[in-house]
C-alpha positions as CSV (number, residue, x, y, z in Angstrom):
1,X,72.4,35.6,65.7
2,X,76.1,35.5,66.9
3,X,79.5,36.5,66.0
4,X,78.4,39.7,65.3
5,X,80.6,42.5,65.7
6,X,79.9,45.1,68.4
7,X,78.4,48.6,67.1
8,X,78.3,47.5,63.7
9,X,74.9,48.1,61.6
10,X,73.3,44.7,59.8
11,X,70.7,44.4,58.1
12,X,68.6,41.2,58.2
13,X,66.3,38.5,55.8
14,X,63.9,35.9,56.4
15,X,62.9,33.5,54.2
16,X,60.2,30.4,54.8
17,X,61.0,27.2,53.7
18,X,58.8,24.1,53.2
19,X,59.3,20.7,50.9
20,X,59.0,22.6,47.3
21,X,61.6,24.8,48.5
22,X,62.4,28.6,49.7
23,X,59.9,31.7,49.2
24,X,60.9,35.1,48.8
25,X,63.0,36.8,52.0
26,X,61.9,39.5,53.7
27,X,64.5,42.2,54.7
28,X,64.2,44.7,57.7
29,X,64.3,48.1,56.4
30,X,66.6,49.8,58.6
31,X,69.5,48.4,59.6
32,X,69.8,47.4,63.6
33,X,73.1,48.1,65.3
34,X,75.0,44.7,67.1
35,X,74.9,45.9,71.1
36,X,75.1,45.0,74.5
37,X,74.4,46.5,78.0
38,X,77.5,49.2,78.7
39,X,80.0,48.7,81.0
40,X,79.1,49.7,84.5
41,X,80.4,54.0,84.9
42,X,83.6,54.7,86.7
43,X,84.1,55.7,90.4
44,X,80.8,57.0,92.3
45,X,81.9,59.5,94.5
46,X,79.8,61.4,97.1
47,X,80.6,65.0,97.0
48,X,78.6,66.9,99.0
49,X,76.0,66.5,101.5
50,X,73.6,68.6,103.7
51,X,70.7,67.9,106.1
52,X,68.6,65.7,103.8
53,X,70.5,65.6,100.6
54,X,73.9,63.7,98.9
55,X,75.1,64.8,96.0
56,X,76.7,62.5,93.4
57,X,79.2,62.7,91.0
58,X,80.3,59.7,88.6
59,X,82.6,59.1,85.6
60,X,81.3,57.7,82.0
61,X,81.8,53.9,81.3
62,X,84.6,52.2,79.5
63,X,82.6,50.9,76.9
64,X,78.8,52.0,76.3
65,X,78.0,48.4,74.6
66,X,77.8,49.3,71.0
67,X,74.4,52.2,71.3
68,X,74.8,55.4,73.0
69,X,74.5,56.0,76.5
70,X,71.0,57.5,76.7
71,X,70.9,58.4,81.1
72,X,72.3,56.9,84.6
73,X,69.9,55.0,87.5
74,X,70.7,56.2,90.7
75,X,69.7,53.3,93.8
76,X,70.1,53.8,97.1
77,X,69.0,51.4,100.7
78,X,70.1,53.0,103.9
79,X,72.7,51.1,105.7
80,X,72.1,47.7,106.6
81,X,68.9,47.0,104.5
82,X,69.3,44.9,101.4
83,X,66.4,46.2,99.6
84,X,67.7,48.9,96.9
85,X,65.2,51.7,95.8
86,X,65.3,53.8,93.1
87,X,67.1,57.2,93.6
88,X,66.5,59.2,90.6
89,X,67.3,59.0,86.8
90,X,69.3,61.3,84.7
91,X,71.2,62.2,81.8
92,X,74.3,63.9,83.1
93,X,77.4,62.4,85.3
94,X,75.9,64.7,88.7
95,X,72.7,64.3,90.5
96,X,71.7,65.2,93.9
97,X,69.2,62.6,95.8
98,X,66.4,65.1,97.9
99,X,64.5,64.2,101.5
100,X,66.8,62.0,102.9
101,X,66.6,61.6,106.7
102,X,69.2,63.2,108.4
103,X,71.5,61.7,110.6
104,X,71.2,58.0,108.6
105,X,73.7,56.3,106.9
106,X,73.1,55.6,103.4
107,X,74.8,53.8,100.2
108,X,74.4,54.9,96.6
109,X,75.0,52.9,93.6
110,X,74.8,53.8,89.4
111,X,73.7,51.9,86.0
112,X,74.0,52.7,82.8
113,X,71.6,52.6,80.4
114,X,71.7,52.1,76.6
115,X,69.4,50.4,74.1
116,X,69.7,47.2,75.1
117,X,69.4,47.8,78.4
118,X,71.1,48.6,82.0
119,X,74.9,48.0,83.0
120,X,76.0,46.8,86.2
121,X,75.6,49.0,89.3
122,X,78.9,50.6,90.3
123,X,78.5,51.8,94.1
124,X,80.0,54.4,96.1
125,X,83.4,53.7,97.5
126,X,82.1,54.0,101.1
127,X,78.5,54.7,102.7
128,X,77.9,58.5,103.9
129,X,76.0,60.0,107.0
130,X,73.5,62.5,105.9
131,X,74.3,65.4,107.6
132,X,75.5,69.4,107.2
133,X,78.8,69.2,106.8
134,X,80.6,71.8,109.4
135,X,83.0,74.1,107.5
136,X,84.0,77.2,108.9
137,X,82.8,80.5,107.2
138,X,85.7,82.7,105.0
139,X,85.1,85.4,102.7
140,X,87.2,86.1,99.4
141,X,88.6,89.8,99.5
142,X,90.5,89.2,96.2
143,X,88.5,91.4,94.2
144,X,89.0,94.2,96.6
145,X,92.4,95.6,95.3
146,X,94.3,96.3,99.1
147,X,91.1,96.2,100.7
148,X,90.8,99.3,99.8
149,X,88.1,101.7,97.9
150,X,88.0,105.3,97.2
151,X,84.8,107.4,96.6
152,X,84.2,110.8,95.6
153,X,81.5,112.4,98.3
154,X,78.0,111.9,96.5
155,X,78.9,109.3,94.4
156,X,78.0,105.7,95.6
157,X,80.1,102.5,96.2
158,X,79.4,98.6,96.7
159,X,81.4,96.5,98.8
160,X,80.6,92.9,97.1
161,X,82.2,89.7,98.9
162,X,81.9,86.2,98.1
163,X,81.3,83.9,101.2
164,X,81.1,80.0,102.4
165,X,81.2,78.1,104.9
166,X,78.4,75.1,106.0
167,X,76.1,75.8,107.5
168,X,75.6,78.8,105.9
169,X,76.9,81.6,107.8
170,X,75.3,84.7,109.7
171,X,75.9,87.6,108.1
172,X,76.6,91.1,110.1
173,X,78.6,95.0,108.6
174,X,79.8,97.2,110.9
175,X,81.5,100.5,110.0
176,X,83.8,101.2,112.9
177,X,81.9,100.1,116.0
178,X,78.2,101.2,114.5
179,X,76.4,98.4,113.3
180,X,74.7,99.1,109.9
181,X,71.2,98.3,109.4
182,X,69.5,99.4,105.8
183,X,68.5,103.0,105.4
184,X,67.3,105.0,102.5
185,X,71.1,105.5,101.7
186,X,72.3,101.7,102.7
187,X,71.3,98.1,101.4
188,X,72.7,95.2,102.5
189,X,71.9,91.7,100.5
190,X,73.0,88.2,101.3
191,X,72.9,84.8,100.0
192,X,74.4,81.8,101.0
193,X,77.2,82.7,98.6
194,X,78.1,86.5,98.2
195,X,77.1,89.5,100.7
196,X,77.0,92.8,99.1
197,X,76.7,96.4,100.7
198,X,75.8,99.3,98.7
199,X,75.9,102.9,99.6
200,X,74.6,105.5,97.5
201,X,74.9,109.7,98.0
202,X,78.1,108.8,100.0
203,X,79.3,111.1,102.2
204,X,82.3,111.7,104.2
205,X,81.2,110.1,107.4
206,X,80.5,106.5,105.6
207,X,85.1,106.8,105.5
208,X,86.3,104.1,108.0
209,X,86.9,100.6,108.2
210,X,83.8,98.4,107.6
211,X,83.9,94.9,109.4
212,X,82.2,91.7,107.8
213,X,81.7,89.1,110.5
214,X,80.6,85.5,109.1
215,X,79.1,83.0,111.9
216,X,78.6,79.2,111.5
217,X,78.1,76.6,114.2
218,X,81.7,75.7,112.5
219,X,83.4,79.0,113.4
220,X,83.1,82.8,113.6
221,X,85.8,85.3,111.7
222,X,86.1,89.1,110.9
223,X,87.1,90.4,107.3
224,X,87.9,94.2,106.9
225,X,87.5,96.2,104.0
226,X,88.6,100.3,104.3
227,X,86.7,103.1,102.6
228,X,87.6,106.5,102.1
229,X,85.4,108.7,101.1
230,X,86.8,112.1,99.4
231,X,85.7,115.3,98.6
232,X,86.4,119.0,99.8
233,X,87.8,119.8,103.3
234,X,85.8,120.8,106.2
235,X,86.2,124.8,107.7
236,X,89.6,125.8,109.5
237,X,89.6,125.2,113.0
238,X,88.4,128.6,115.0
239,X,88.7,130.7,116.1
240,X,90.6,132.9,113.7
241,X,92.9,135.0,116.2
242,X,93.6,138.8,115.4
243,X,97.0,140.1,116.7
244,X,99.5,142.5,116.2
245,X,97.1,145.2,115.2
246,X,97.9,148.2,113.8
247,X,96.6,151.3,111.5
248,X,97.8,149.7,108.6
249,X,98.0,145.9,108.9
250,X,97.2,142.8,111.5
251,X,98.2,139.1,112.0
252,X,95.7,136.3,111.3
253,X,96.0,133.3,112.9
254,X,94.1,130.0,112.5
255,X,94.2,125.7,113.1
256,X,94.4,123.1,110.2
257,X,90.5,122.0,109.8
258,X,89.3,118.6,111.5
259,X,88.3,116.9,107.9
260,X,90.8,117.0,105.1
261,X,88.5,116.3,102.9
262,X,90.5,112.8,102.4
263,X,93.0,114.7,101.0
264,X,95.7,116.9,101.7
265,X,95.1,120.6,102.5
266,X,96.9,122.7,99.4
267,X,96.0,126.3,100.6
268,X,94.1,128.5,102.2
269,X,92.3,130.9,101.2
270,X,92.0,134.6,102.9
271,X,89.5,137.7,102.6
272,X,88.4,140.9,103.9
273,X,84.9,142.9,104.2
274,X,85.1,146.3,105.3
275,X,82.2,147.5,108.0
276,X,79.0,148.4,106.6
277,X,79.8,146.6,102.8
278,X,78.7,142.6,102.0
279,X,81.7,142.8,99.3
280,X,84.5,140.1,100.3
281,X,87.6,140.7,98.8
282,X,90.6,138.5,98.4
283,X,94.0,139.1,100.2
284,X,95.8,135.6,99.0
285,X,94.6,132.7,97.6
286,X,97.7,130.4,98.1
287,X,98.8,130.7,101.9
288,X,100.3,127.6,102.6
289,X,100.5,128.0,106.4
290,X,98.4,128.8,109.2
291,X,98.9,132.8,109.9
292,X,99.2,135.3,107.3
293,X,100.4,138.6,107.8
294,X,97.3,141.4,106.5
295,X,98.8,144.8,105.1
296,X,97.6,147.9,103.4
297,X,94.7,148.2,106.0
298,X,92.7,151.8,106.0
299,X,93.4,153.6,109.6
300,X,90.4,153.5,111.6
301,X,87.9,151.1,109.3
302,X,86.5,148.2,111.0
303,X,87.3,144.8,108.8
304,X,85.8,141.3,109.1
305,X,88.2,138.6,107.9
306,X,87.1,134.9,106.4
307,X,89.7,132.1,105.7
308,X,88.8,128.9,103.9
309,X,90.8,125.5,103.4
310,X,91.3,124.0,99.7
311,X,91.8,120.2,98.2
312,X,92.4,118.9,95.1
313,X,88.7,118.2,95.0
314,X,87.4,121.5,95.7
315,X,87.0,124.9,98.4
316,X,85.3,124.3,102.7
317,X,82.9,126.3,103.9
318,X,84.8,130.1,105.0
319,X,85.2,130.6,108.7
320,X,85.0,134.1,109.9
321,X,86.9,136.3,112.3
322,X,85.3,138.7,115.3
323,X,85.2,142.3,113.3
324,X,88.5,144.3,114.5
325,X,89.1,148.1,113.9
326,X,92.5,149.2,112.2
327,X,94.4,151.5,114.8
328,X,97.1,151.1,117.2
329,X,96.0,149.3,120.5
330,X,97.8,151.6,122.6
331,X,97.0,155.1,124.1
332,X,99.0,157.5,126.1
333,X,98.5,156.0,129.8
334,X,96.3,158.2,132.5
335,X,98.5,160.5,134.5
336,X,100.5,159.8,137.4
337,X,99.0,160.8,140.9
338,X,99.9,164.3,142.3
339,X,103.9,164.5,143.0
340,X,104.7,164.5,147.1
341,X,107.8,165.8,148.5
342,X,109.0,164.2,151.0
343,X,112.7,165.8,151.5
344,X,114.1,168.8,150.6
345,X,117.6,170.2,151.6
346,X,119.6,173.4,150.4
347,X,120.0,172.5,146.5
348,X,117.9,168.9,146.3
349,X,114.5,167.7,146.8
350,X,113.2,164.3,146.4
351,X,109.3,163.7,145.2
352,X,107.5,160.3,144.7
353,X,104.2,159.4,143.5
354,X,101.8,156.6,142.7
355,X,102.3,155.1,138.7
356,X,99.1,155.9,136.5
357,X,95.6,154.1,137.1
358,X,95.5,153.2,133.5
359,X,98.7,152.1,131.3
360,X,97.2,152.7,128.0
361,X,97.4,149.1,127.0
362,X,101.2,148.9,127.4
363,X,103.6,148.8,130.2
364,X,104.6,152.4,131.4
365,X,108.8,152.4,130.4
366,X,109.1,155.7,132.1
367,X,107.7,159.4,133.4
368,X,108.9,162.6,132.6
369,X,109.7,165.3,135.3
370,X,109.5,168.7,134.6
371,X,110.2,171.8,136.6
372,X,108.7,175.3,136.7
373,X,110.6,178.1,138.3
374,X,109.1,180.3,140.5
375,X,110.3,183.9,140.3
C-alpha cells in the first residue's frame, strides 16, 4: 500500500474474491505502524584515539522513519581499501572500535537502524591515524585550597591530585629533596587519572613542600603542594646559662627552641629542684622572653633549674640546667706577698710588693696598709 502517512498505526483486511462474489475479510489484529529507514545520524566525529583504538561520537538522525531507533552500525576499511567491515553495534551515540593497528589510517562511517531497516551511512568528516595522541601531563591543584594543608602531629592527611596527559604519565613525590617510597606510615596510589598520597601517624618531620612530578614522552612538569604539620614545640635551645649568682637569686638564660611546633612560642615555662629532692617546683609559667631573673633562693642550697617552651597545641619536653649552689662567687683574695722596703729617709719610707696569687674571683680594687709602732 501507498499514500500512507508516516508513523501512523493502520490496521489492515483481506478479502478473496471469485465470480459469485467477495468472502469474509480477514483483519490483522494489531495494528502495524506506516515506516521507513531513518535518516542517516548527524556529524561522526572521532574524539579520541590511542595505540589501537578510536573512539566515536555521533548525533541522533533528523527523522527516525516513523519506528524508533532501536541501535547504530559502526563500519570501518583502512584507508585506501573499498571493502567496509563491520565495526561494532550499539545502542548509544559513543562507541570506541578495539585492536586497530597502530600507525594506519582508517575511516569510520554510522547507520541507523529502525524496524524497517538501516539508514544511510554518515562517515567521519576526515580519516584518522591510529595513534597515542601526545598531550603533555598537568595536574589539577584546585581542590587544594592555597596549596596548602595543615595537620595536627598524629593525625593523618591525603594529598589527592587529579592528573592527564597522553600517554599516561610517570608518576614520582618527593618531600623536599627525599624521594618518598611506601612505608608502614606512607602509600602512594596512581591511575591514569588521579595520584593520591596518604600519610597516617604524621609527624612533624613529614612538614615541607611535597613535589609531584608528571612525565610523558609529551612533556615533564613539577606541581607543589605544602604541608605543615603542627603540634607542640620542640625543647629550648641549651644550654641553659646560670649567671649573676648570688645567695639569694641568679639569672637564667636560654635560646628559642629549633621546632615551634608550627606554631608560635607563647611562653615558657620555668622550675626549680633543690639538691637531694625529685620535687620540681614552678617559678613562672608565662615568661615571654629568653632570661628570667630567679629570686628568693635559700643561701647555700644547690638548685637544678628546667625551662620548657609552650604552643597553642600543647607543653616540649623540659631542658635542664648544670646544678649551681646559691652563694656569692666571690671570696676575699689570698694575701699580698711580704711588703719590701726599698727607701727610707728621715720621716718617709716607701714599700712595694707583688699583688695576691689568687683574686677571689674578682679584680683586686685595692690593698690596705697598716702600720704598727714599735716602742
Amino acid at each position: 500500500s501507498s499514500d500512507l502517512a508516516e508513523g501512523v498505526p493502520y490496521f489492515f483486511r483481506v478479502a478473496a474474491q471469485n465470480e459469485y462474489g467477495v468472502g469474509e475479510p480477514y483483519e490483522t489484529p494489531d495494528p502495524i505502524v506506516a515506516t521507513e529507514e531513518p535518516a542517516p545520524p548527524k556529524r561522526l566525529d572521532v574524539v579520541d584515539t590511542s595505540k589501537s583504538s578510536a573512539t566515536l561520537a555521533w548525533l541522533k538522525p533528523d527523522h527516525d522513519g516513523g519506528s524508533r531507533i532501536t541501535g547504530y552500525l559502526l563500519e570501518m576499511k583502512q584507508k585506501g581499501s573499498d571493502h567496509w567491515i563491520e565495526a561494532g553495534m550499539t545502542k548509544h551515540l559513543t562507541y570506541t572500535v578495539e585492536n586497530l593497528t597502530e600507525n594506519t589510517e582508517y575511516e569510520f562511517r554510522v547507520r541507523a537502524k529502525n524496524d524497517a531497516g538501516f539508514s544511510e551511512p554518515r562517515e567521519a568528516f576526515s580519516s584518522v591515524i591510529i595513534k597515542e595522541p601526545q598531550i603533555e601531563p598537568t595536574a589539577d591543584l584546585s581542590g587544594i585550597t592555597r596549596q596548602l594543608i595543615t595537620c595536627k602531629t598524629g593525625n593523618k592527611f591525603t594529598i589527592d591530585v587529579p592528573i592527564s596527559g597522553r600517554p599516561a604519565p610517570k608518576v614520582s613525590w618527593k618531600l623536599e629533596e627525599m624521594r618518598l617510597k611506601e612505608t608502614d606510615r606512607v602509600s602512594i596510589k596512581t591511575t591514569k587519572d588521579r595520584t593520591t598520597l596518604h600519610v597516617k601517624d604524621s609527624m612533624r618531620g613529614d612538614s615541607g613542600k611535597y613535589y609531584l612530578t608528571l612525565e610523558n614522552t609529551a612533556g615533564l612538569k613539577t606541581f607543589t603542594v605544602t604541608v605543615n604539620v603542627i603540634g607542640r614545640p620542640g625543647p629550648v635551645t641549651g644550654p641553659v646559662e646560670i649567671s649573676s649568682v648570688s645567695a639569694e637569686s641568679c639569672v637564667l638564660t636560654w635560646n628559642e627552641p629549633e621546632d615551634d611546633g608550627g606554631s608560635d612560642i607563647t611562653n615558657y615555662i620555668v622550675e626549680k629542684r633543690e639538691s637531694g629532692t625529685t620535687a620540681w617546683q614552678l617559678i613562672n609559667s608565662s615568661v615571654k622572653r629568653t632570661q628570667i631573673k630567679v629570686t628568693h633562693l635559700t643561701k647555700y642550697m644547690e638548685y637544678t633549674f628546667r625551662v620548657s617552651s609552650e604552643n597553642r597545641f600543647g607543653v616540649s619536653k623540659p631542658l635542664e640546667s648544670s646544678p649551681v649552689v646559691a652563694e656569692h662567687p666571690f671570696v676575699p683574695p689570698s694575701p699580698p706577698t711580704r711588703p719590701d722596703v726599698y727607701f727610707v729617709s728621715a720621716n718617709a719610707m716607701t714599700i712595694r710588693w707583688e699583688e695576691p696569687y689568687h683574686d677571689g674571683g674578682s679584680k683586686v680594687n685595692g690593698y690596705w696598709i697598716e702600720v704598727d709602732r714599735k716602742s
